[in-house]
N, C-alpha and C positions, 0 to 999 in steps of 0.2 A: 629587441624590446626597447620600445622609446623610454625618455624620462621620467614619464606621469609613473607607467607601468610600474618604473623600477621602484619610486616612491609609493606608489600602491601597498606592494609586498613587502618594502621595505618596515613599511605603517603596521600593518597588520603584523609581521613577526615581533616590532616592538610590544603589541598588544597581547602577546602570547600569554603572560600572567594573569591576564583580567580575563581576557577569553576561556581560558581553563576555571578560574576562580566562578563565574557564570556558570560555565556548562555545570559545576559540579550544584550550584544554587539549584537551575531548571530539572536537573535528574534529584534532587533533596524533596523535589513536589509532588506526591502520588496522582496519575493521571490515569488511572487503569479503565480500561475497556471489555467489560462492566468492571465495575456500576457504573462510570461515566461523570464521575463526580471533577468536572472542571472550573469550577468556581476560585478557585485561590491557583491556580495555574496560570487560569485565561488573566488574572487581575496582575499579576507578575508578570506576565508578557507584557500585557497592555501596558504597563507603569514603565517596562524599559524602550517602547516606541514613542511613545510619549519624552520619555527623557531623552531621546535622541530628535526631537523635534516634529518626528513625521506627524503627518494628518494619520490620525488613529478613530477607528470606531470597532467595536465588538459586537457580534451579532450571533446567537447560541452560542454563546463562548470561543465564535473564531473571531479570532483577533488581525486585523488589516490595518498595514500602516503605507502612509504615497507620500513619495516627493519628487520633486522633478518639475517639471511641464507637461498642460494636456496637450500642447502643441508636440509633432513629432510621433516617432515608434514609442508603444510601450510593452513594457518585461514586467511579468511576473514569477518572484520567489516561491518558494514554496516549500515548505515543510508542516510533519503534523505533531500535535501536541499529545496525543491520546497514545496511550503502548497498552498490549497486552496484559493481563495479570500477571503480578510476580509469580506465583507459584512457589510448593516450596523445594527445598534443596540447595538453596543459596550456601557457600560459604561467605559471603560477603552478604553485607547489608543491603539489601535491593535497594533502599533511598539512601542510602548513604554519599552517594558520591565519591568515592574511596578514590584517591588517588594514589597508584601506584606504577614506580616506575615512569613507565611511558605509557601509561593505560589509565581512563577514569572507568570507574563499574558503575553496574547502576540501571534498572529497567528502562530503559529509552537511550541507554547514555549513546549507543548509536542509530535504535530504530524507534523516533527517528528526531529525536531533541537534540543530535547533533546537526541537524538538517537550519532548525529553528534558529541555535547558536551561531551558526556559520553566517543568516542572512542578516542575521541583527548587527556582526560587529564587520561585514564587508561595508555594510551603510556608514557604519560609524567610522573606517580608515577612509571612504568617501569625505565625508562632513568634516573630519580632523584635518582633512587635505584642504577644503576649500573646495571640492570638485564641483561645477553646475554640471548636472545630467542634461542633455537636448533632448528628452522625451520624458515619460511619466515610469517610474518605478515602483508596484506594488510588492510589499512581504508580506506572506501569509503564514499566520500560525493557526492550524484548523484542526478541528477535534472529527472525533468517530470514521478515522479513515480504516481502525481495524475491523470496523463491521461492515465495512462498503462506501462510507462516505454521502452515504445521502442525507446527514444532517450539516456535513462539512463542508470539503470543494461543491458536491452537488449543491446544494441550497445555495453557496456565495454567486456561481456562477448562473442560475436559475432566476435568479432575482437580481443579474446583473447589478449585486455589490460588487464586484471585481470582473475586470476584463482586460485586455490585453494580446498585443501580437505575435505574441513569444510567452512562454513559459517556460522556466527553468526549475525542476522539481528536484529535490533530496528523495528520501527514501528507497535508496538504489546503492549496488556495489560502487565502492573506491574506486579511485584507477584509470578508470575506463569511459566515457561519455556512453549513453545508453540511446539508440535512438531509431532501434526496435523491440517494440514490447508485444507481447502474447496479448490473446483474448481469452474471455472466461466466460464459465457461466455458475452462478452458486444455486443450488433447485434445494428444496424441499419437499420429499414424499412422505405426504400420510395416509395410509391406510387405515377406515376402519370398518373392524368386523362387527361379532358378537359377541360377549362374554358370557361364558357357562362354565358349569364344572368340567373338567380336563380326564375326568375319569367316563362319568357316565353318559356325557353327551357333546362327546368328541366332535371336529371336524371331518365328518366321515360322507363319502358319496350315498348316492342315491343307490339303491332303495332303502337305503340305510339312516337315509336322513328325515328326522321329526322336526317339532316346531319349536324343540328345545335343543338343538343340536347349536353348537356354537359356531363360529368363522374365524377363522385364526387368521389374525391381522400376520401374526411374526411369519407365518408359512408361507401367504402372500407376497410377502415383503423379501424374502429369501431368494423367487423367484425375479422378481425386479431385479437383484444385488449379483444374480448369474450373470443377466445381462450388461449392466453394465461393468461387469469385471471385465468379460468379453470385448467389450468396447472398452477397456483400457486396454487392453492388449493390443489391440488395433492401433491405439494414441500412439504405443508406443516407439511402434513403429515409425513415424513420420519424425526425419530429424531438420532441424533447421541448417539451413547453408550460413547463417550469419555466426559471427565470431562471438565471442562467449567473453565474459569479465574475467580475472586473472581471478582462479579458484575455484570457479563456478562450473559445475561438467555436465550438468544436465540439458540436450541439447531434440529433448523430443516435448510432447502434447502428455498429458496423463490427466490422471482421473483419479479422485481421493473420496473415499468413503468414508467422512470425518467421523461422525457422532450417530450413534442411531439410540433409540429408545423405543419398549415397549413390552406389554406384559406385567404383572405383578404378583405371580403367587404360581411358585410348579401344578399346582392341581388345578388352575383356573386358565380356561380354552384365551388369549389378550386378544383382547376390544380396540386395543390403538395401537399402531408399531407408527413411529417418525423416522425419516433417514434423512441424514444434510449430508449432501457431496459437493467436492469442487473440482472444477474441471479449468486445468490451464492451457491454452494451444502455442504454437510455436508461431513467429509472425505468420509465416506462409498458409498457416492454414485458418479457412474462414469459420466462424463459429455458429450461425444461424444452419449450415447443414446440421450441424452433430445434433441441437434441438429438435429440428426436424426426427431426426432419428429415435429420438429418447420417446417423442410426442407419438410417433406411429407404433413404437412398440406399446406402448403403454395402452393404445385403442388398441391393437392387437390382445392382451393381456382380458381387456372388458368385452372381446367380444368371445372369448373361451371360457370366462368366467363368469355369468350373469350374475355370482353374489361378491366380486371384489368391487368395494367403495374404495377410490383410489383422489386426493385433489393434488395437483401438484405447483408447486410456486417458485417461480424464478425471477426473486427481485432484483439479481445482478446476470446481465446478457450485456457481452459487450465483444466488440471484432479487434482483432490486432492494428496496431498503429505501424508504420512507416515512413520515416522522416526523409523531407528532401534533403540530402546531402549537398547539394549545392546551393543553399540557399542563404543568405547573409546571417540568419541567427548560427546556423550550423556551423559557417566557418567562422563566425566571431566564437563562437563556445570551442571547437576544435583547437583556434588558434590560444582561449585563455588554456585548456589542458596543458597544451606544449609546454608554455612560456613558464606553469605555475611548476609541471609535473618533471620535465625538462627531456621527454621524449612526443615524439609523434605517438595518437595512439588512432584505431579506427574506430567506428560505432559501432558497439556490441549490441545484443538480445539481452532482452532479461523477460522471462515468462511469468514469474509471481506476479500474482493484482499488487497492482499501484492505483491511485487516483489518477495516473495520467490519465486513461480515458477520457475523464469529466472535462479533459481540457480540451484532447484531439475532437470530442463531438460538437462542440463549442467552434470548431474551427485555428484553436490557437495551436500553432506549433510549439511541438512539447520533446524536450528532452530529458533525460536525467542523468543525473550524477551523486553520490553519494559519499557515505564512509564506511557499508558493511561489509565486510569478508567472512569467508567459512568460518570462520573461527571464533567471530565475534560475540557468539552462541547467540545471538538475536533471536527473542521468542523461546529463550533456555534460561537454564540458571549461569548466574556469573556474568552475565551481560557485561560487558566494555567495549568502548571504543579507542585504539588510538590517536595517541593527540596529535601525531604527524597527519592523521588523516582528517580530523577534525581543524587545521590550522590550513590545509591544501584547501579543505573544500570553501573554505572562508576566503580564502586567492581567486581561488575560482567562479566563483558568486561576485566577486567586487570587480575581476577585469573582466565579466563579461556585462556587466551594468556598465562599468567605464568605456568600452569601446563598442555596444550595439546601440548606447543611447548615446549618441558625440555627432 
């Protein structure tokens, strides 16, 4: 480790009070996803990019800050401002911020406002040092990444607000650099029937069936949810050969039947059944077959049914990512792990949707790294992060802008 380096980290654990004092500010701000309400989040980020100098502008409430040179490589940060609903069962305060121990709580306080915290104050041990960057450095703070992202990373990088040669994302385990991630797909099925009374003019075959006889969207839809149970059992089979985060065991493709609705009254035949699934794959495996397969059974289905009204929608299709390992972003990120974590590690899988995507289709080389672990109940009640992980991944973010941009 040269001198700057050592002065880097050196910088940053001086700042370990203000840094903690922040993060518990950023988690005190309700950003939930829905309602989406980011108005007094996105103006709080923006006010502290601004006070750190950078070129800032806000756009749907994500927040982008640059400094550096356009001459040169550039890196883009990244983390998201938006977290799930609190929900309830908290023993803690969900905005509270609570600091305890060695823990802050708090909806986002890891996924993924620790992400947001960590790029803001690696810029500011940069600037307190005096550091010029040789190339251009964008932070992103971007909302609606827990519904897909297509008002956040999608829109910034679509309208080419932000671009870059490298990206370096949060929202990912501790520990470990990430630099194979799964593909997805999120679908929507609705089905609709006929509604009628449940008693006297059932779902019933021919010859049996009148011009009052109903169509049961739910009975339809039952038949769909065989199949694709089936083709999770198939997912599950396929395991990835790549190494896993420290925690993390799940090492296959699966398939999630999140939310379904439909029907409204035990004696009435339901008119609408809806199903949302999500389906994650493991790098190795490509995701355009598996639609392939959903889309043919589904004509399968309309051509034994003549009365199933079936539409189906997949706003989120996207293929696995795989990072070149030998490539100057990966061993500048590999080498800041070592130097901040003080082990070698290798690049893990991670199969949860992230926005990476929106970067790898873009063409920007995309890694990540985080501060979540099993336990962090992310997406639970009792939400926290560790500060040891929230204080590493702020090293981590400042020596890989110090030595990819030099």
């Amino acid at each position: 480790m040269d001198e700057k380096e050592k002065l880097v980290l050196e910088k940053i654990d001086s700042l370990r009070d203000e840094i903690i004092q922040f993060h518990q500010k950023i988690v005190q701000i309700p950003s939930e996803n829905p309602p989406s309400k980011y108005k007094e989040i996105a103006k709080f980020t923006e006010n502290k990019f601004k006070e750190l100098g950078l070129k800032t502008k806000t756009k749907r409430k994500n927040v982008v800050g640059e400094m550096g040179e356009e001459n040169g490589k550039s890196l883009i940060f990244y983390g998201h401002l938006d977290t799930v609903e609190a929900f309830k069962g908290w023993s803690k305060d969900p905005f509270g911020g609570e600091l305890i121990e060695d823990k802050i709580y708090g909806r986002g306080a890891s996924d993924d406002k620790s992400c947001v915290t960590a790029e803001i104050f690696a810029v500011k041990a940069l600037q307190d040092l005096n550091i010029n960057l040789k190339g251009k450095l964008t932070i992103t703070a971007v909302v609606d990444e827990e519904t897909g992202g297509l008002r956040g990373a999608e829109y910034l990088l679509n309208n080419e607000i932000i671009s870059g040669d490298a990206c370096l994302l949060g929202d990912a385990p501790a520990g470990q650099p990430i630099g194979y991630t799964g593909g997805a797909i999120f679908a929507t099925f609705t089905i609709t029937g006929k509604q009628a009374h449940g008693m006297n003019h059932p779902d019933v075959p021919k010859p049996y069936r009148t011009e009052h006889s109903g169509i049961n969207a739910i009975q339809r839809m039952v038949k769909l949810m065989n199949f694709l149970l089936d083709l999770k059992k198939e997912l599950n089979k396929n395991e990835t050969k790549y190494e896993l985060p420290p925690g993390h065991k799940s090492k296959v493709s699966d398939l999630n039947l999140a939310e379904i609705h439909g029907g409204n009254k035990i004696s009435i035949v339901p008119g609408k059944c809806f199903l949302h699934i999500s389906i994650n794959t493991i790098p190795e495996q490509p995701v355009e077959p598996i639609k392939e397969r959903i889309m043919n059974y589904i004509d399968k289905m309309k051509e034994e049914d003549p009365l199933l009204d079936i539409t189906v929608q997949m706003p989120i299709v996207f293929e696995p990512g795989i990072i070149n390992e030998n490539s100057e972003f990966a061993d500048v990120l590999m080498d800041s792990v070592t130097k901040c974590l003080g082990e070698e590690k290798n690049f893990a899988t991670f199969i949860p949707t992230t926005d990476a995507h929106w970067f790898q289709e873009k063409g920007i080389e995309t890694a990540l790294i985080g501060t979540i672990r099993p336990d962090n109940k992310v997406h639970a009640e009792d939400e926290f992060v560790y500060i040891e992980d929230l204080i590493n991944i702020t090293k981590i973010y400042a020596l890989t802008a110090l030595n990819y941009l030099k």
